[in-house]
C-alpha positions as CSV (number, residue, x, y, z in Angstrom):
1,X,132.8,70.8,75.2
2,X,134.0,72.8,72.0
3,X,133.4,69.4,70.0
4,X,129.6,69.3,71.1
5,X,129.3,72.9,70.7
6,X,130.0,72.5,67.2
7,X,128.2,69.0,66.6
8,X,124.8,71.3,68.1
9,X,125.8,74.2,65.8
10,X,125.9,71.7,62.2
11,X,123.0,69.8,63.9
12,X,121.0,73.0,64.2
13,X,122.3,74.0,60.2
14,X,121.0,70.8,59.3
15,X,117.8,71.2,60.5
16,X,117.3,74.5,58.8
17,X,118.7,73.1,55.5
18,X,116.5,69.7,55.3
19,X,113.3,71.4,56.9
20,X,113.4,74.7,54.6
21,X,115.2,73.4,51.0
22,X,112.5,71.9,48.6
23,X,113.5,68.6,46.9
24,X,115.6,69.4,43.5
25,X,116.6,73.1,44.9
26,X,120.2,73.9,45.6
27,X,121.3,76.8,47.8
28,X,123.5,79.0,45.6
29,X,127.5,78.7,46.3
30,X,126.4,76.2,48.6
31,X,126.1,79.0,51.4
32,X,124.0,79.1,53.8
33,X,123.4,82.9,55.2
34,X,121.8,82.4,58.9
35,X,121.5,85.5,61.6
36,X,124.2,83.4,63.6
37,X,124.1,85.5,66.9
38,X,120.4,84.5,67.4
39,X,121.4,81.0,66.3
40,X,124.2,80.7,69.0
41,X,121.9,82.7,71.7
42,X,119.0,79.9,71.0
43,X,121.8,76.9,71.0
44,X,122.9,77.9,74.4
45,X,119.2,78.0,75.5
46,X,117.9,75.4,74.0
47,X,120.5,72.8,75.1
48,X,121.7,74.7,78.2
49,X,125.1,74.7,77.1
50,X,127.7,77.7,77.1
51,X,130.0,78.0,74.2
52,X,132.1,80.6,73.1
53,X,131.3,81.3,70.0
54,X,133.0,85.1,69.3
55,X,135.7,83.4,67.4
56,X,133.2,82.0,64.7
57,X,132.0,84.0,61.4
58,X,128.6,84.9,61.0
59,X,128.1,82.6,58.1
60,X,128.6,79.1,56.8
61,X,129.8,77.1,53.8
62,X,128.7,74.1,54.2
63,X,128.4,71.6,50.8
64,X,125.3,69.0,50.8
65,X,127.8,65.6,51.8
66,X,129.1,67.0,55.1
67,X,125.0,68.0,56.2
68,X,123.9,64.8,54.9
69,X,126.3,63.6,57.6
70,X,124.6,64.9,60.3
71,X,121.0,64.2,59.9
72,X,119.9,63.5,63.8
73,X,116.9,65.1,64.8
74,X,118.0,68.3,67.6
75,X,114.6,67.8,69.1
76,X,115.5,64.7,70.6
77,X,118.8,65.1,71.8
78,X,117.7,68.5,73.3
79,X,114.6,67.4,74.7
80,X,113.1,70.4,72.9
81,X,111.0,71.5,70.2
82,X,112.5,73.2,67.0
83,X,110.6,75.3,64.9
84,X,111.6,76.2,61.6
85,X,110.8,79.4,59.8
86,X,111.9,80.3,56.2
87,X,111.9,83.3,54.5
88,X,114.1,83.1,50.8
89,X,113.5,86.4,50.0
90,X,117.1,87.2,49.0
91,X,118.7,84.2,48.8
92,X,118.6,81.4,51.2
93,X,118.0,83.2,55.3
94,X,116.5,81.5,57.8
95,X,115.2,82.4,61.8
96,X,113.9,79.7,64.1
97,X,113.2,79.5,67.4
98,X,113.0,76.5,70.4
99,X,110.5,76.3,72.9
100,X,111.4,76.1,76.1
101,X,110.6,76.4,79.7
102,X,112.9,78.6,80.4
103,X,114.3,77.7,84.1
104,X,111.8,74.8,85.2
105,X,113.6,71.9,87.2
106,X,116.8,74.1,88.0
107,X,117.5,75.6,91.7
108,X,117.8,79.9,91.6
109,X,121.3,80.7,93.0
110,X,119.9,83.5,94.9
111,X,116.2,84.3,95.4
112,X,115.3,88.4,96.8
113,X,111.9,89.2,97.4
114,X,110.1,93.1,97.5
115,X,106.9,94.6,98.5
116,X,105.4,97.6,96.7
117,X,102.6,99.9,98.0
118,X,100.5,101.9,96.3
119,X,101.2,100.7,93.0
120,X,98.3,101.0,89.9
121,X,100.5,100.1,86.7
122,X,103.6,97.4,86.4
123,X,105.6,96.9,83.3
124,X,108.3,94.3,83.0
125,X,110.9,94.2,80.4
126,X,112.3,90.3,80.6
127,X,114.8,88.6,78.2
128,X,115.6,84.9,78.5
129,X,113.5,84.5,81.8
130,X,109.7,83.7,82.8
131,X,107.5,85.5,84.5
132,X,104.7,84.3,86.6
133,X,101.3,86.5,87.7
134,X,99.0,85.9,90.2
135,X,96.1,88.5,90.9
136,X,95.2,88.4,94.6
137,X,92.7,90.4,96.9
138,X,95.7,92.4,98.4
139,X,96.4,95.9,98.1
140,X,100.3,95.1,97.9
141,X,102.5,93.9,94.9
142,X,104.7,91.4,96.2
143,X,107.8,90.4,94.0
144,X,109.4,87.0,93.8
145,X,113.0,87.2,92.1
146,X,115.1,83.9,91.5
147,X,118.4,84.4,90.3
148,X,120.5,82.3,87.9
149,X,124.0,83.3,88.0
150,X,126.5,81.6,86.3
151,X,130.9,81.6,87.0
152,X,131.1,83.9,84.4
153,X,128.5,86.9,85.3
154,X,126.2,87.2,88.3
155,X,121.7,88.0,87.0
156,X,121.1,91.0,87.9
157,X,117.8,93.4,87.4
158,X,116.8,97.0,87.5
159,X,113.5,97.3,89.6
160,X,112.3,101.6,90.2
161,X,109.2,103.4,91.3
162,X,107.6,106.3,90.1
163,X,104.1,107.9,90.3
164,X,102.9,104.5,91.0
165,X,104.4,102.9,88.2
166,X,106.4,99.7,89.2
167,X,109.2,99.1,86.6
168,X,111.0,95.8,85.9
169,X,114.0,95.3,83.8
170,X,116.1,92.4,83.1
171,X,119.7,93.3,82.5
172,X,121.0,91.0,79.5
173,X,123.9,90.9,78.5
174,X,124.5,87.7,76.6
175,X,128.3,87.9,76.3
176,X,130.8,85.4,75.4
177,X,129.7,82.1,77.6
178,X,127.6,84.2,79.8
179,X,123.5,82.5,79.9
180,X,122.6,84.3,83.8
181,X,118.8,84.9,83.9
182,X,116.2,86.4,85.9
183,X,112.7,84.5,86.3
184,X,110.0,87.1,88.2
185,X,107.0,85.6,90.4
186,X,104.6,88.8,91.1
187,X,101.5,88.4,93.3
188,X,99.3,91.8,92.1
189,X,96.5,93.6,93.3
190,X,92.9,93.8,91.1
191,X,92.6,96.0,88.3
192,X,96.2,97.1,88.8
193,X,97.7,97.6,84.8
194,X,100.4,95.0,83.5
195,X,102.9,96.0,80.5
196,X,104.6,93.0,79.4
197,X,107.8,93.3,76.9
198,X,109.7,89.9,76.7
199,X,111.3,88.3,74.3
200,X,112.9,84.2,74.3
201,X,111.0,83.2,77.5
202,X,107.2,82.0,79.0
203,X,104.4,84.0,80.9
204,X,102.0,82.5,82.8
205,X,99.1,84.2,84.7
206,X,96.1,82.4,86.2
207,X,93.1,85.7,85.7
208,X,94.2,89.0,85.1
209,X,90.9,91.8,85.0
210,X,93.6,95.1,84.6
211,X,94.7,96.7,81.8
212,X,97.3,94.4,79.7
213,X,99.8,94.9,77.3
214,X,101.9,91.8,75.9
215,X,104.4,92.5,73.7
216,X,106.1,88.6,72.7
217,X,108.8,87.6,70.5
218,X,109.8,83.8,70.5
219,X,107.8,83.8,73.5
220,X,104.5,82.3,74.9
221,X,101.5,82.9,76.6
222,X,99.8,80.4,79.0
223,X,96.6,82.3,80.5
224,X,93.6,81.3,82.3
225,X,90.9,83.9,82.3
226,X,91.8,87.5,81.3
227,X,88.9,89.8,81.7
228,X,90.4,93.0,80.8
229,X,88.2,95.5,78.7
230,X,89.9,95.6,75.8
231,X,93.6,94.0,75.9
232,X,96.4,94.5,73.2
233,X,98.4,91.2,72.5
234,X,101.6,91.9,70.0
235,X,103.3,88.3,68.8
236,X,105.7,87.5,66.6
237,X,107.1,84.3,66.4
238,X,105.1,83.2,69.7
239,X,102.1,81.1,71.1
240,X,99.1,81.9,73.1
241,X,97.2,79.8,75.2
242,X,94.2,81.3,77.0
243,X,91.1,79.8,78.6
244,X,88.9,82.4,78.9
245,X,89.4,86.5,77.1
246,X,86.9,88.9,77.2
247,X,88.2,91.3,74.6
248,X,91.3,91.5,72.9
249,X,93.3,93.5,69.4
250,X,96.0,90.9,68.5
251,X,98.6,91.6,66.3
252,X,100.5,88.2,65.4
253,X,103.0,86.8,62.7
254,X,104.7,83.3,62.3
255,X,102.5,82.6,66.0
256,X,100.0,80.0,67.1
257,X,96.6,81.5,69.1
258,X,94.2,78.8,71.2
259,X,91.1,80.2,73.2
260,X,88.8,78.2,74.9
261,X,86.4,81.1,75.2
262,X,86.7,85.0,73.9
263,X,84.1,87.7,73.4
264,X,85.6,90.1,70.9
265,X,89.0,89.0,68.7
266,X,90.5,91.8,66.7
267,X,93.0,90.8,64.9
268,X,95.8,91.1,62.1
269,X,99.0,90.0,60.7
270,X,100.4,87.2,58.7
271,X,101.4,83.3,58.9
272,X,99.7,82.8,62.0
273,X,97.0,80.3,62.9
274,X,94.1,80.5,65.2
275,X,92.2,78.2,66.8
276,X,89.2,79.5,69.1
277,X,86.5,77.0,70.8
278,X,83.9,79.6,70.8
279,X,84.0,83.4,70.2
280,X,81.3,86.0,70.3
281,X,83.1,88.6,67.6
282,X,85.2,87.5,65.0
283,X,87.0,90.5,63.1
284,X,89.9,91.1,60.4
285,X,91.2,94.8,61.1
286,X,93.5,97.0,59.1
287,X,94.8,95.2,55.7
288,X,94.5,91.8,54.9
289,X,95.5,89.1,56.7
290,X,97.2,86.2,54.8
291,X,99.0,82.5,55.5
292,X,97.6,81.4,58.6
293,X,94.5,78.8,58.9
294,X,91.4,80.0,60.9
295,X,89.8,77.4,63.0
296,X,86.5,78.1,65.1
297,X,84.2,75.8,67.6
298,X,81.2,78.3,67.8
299,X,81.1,82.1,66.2
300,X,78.5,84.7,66.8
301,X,79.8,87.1,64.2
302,X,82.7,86.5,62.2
303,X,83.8,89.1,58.9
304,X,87.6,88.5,58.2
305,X,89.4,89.8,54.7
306,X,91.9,86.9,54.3
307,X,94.1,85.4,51.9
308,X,96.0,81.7,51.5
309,X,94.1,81.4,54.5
310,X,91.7,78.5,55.4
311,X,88.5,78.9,57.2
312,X,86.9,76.0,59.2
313,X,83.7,76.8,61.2
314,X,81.9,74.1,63.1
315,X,78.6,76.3,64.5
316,X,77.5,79.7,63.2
317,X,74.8,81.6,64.6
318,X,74.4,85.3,63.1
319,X,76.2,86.5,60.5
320,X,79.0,85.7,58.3
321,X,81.4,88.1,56.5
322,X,84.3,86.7,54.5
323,X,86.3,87.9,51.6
324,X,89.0,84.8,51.0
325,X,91.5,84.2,48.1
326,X,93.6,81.4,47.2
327,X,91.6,79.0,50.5
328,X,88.9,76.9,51.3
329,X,86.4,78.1,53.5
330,X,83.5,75.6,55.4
331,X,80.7,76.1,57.4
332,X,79.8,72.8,58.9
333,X,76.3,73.7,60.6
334,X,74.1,77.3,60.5
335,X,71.9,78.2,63.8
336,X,68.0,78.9,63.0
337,X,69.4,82.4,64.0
338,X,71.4,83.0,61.2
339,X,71.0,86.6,59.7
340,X,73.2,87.2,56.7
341,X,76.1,85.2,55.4
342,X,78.1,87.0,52.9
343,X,80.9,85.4,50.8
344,X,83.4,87.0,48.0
345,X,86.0,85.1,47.1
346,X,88.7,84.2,44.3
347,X,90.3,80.7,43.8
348,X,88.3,79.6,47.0
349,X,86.0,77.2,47.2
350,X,83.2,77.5,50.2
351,X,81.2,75.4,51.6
352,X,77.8,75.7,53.4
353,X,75.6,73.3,55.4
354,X,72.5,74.5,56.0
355,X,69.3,72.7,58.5
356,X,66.6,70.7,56.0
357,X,63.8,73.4,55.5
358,X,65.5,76.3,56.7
359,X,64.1,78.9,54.4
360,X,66.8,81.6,52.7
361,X,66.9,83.7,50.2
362,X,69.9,83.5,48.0
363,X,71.9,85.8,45.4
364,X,74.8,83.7,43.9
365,X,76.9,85.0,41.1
366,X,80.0,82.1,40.1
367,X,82.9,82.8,37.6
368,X,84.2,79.7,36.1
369,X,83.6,77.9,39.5
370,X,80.5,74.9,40.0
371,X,77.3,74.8,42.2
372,X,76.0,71.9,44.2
373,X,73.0,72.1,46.0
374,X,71.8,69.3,48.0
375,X,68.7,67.5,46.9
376,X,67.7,67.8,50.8
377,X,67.2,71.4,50.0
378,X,64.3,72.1,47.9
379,X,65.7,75.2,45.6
380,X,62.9,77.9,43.8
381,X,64.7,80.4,41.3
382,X,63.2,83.7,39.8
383,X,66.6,84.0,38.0
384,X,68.4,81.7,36.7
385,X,71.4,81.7,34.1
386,X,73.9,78.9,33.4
387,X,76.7,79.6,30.8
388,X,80.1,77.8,30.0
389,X,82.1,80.4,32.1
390,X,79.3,81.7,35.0
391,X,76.0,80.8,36.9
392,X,73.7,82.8,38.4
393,X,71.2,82.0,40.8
394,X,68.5,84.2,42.5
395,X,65.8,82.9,44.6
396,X,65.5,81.2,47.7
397,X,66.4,77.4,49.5
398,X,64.3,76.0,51.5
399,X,60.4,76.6,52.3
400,X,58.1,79.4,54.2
401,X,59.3,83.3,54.3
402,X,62.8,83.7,54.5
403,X,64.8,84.1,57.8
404,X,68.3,85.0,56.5
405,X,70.3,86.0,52.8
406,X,72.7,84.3,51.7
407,X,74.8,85.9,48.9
408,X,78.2,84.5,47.5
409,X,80.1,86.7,44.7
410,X,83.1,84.1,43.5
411,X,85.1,83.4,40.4
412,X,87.5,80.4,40.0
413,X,86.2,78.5,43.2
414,X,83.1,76.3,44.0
415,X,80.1,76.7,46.1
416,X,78.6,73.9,47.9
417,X,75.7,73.9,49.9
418,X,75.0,70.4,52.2
């Protein structure tokens, strides 16, 4: 067991080195510095093994010959998936994480199950485990506990009342070969308020309508409908995966969002990608959001601040607010309804495609970037200025009164309108 505990630990070290170390670059003193107690915690999860290893330094020197030895993809022997994130901001450290589903296929060692009255607010604080939520017409919390105990340590959770708060805890230890864990099933009342704090396991809920708090880290989401009135998602090296939400402030980084359908997305962060099917609201809060693509299916509204960031939209229908640096940004068909689309931008090239005939006016200033404007579009200017270094345009595309404005303020990017 020892041997494969260390031909997983080198596998995993040669993942992080092939996937995260640019071709030509060298990793000074051929050390690699990796946080190894997350490593080791993740290695035990991933592959369901249990390895001691207390006896082991928190750091590796490893030269380039012996990794090159081991080049076997983790994913497949583990039957999981390995992501990869890199950070060389002092040197050469590296996190990563592998998702999992935590206990599926495996038979609890002991299962307990509690009822709770009178109960208007739950919060759960899970490690290592998943948790389950299904909102029912009852007026009772009923609680679903499967144990997984190992011959070293016995689960074990911490479960109190007070003014109608239901708390959950997870106790955790994690020592030497020790991997017990706790997965929760909870059947819960309408309306009833749900605080979430897990981190290295799954929740799943089919509608939830109460107030909600998720707090994930190397985590994930699976949803179907939430319609709370405004929810507060907190991610950080996590997925979400939600059918249907109503209104939500999302604070994500490193983390992968898909919505089928939302109404409002508030959202901020960095290196995280979204990908909504249709959205009423749209918004960027608090400071600018940077390194993680934006794709949307239908937007009402969108006005985002974003940087290194792409921006694909397939069907806009009001208004469009973007500042973008350093991206590519495309709007791949405009409604009649369009209002106003706004555009400011550095190093980014946009493009617009707009219906034949649809009349706007248009205010476009460009700094060393080019112009194209579909011969489709028949263009009238009442200023006009072309320079080696800028272009303005004033005017309007297309022909009757105007129905919407369209002005772009960019320098070092391109403007294309289809």
């Amino acid at each position: 067991m020892k041997r494969y505990a260390l031909i997983a630990t080198l596998l995993c070290i040669n993942i992080l080195y092939i996937q995260s170390t640019p071709v030509g670059d060298t990793i000074p003193g051929n050390k690699i510095n990796i946080d190894m107690k997350g490593v080791f915690d993740q290695i035990e999860e991933g592959l369901d093994l249990k390895i001691d290893f207390d006896s082991l330094d928190n750091s590796f020197k490893v030269n380039d010959s012996s990794l090159q030895a081991f080049k076997v993809n983790i994913s497949e022997k583990a039957g999981k998936n390995v992501t990869v994130y890199t950070n060389p901001k002092n040197g050469y450290s590296y996190s990563y994480s592998i998702s999992r589903q935590g206990q599926k296929g495996r038979t609890p060692t002991r299962t307990e199950k509690k009822t709770f009255s009178n109960i208007s607010e739950i919060e759960f604080f899970q490690k290592y485990g998943n948790i389950t939520v299904k909102e029912t017409a009852s007026k009772q919390v009923e609680l679903e506990i499967h144990y997984f105990d190992t011959k070293s340590e016995q689960a074990s959770c911490q479960i109190t009342t007070s003014n109608k708060l239901l708390s959950i805890a997870t106790n955790s230890s994690r020592k030497g070969n020790s991997s017990a864990k706790v997965n929760y099933i909870i059947s819960i009342p309408r309306n009833v308020g749900l605080n979430i704090d897990i981190k290295y396991g799954n929740v799943s809920m089919d509608k939830h309508s109460g107030a909600l708090l998720l707090d994930l880290s190397y985590a994930e989401i699976t949803a179907g409908e939430i319609q709370t009135p405004k929810s507060i998602i907190k991610m950080k090296y996590s997925d979400a995966k939600i059918s249907v939400l109503k209104d939500v402030d999302i604070s994500a980084s490193y983390s992968d969002i898909k919505v089928g359908k939302a109404g409002r997305i508030d959202f901020m962060g960095n290196y995280s990608d979204y990908k909504i099917t249709e959205v009423s609201d749209m918004v960027s809060k608090g400071s600018t959001s940077s390194y993680g693509d934006i794709k949307l299916g239908t937007v009402n509204n969108i006005d985002v601040n974003m940087k290194y960031s792409d921006i694909k939209i397939e069907h806009l229908i009001s208004t469009f607010n973007v500042s973008s640096a350093y991206a590519d940004v495309s709007v791949n068909s405009v409604s009649d309804k369009l209002k106003a689309l706004t555009f400011s931008g550095a190093y980014a090239d946009i493009s617009i495609n707009l219906p034949e005939k649809f009349p706007v006016s248009v205010d476009i200033t460009l700094s060393y970037g080019d112009l194209n404007v579909s011969k489709k579009h028949k263009a009238t200017y009442t200023e006009s200025k072309e320079t080696n270094t800028a272009i303005v345009k004033k005017g309007q595309i297309g022909t009757g009164t105007p129905k919407a404005k369209i002005a772009v303020k960019s320098s070092y990017g391109d403007l294309q309108i289809r």
